[in-house]
C-alpha positions in Angstrom: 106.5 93.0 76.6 109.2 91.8 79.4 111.5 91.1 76.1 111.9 95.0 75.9 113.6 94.9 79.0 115.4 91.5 79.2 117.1 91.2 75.8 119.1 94.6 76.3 119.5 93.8 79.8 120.8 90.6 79.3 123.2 91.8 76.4 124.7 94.6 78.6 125.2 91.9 81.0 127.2 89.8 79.1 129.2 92.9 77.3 129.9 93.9 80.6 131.2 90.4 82.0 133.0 90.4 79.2 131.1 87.0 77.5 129.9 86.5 73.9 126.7 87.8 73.1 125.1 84.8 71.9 125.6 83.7 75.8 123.5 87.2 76.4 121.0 86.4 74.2 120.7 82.5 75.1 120.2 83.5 79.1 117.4 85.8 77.9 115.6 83.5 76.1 115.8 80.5 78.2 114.8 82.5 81.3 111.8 83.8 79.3 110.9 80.1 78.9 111.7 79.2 82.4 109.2 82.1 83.9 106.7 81.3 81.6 106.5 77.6 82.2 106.7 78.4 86.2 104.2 81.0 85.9 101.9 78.7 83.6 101.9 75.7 85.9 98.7 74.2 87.0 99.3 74.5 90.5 100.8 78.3 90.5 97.7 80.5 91.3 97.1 84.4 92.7 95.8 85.0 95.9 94.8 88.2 96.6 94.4 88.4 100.5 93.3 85.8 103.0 92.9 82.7 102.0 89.7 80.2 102.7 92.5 78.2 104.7 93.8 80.9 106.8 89.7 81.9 107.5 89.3 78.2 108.5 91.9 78.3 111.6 89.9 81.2 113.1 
């Protein structure tokens, strides 16, 4: 769903800065790859308040 947003974004971007659109639509796409391969990385987790290691210095 992020696509809604980034593709016009990222076009209006490069209208704006006066750049081809391909170069819009290439920046959109390859930051949609690079987020989802960060995000998607084994060692990339959500913690939701303390941790156990913050407890542990207590």
């Amino acid at each position: 769903m992020v696509f809604l947003v980034a593709v016009p974004l990222s076009l209006g971007i490069a209208v704006a800065s006066d750049a081809p659109i391909a170069a819009g639509l290439v920046a959109a796409v390859v930051g949609g790859v690079v987020a989802s391969r960060s995000a998607a990385s084994p060692g990339s987790r959500c913690r939701y308040g303390p941790t156990p290691a913050a407890g542990a210095s207590s």
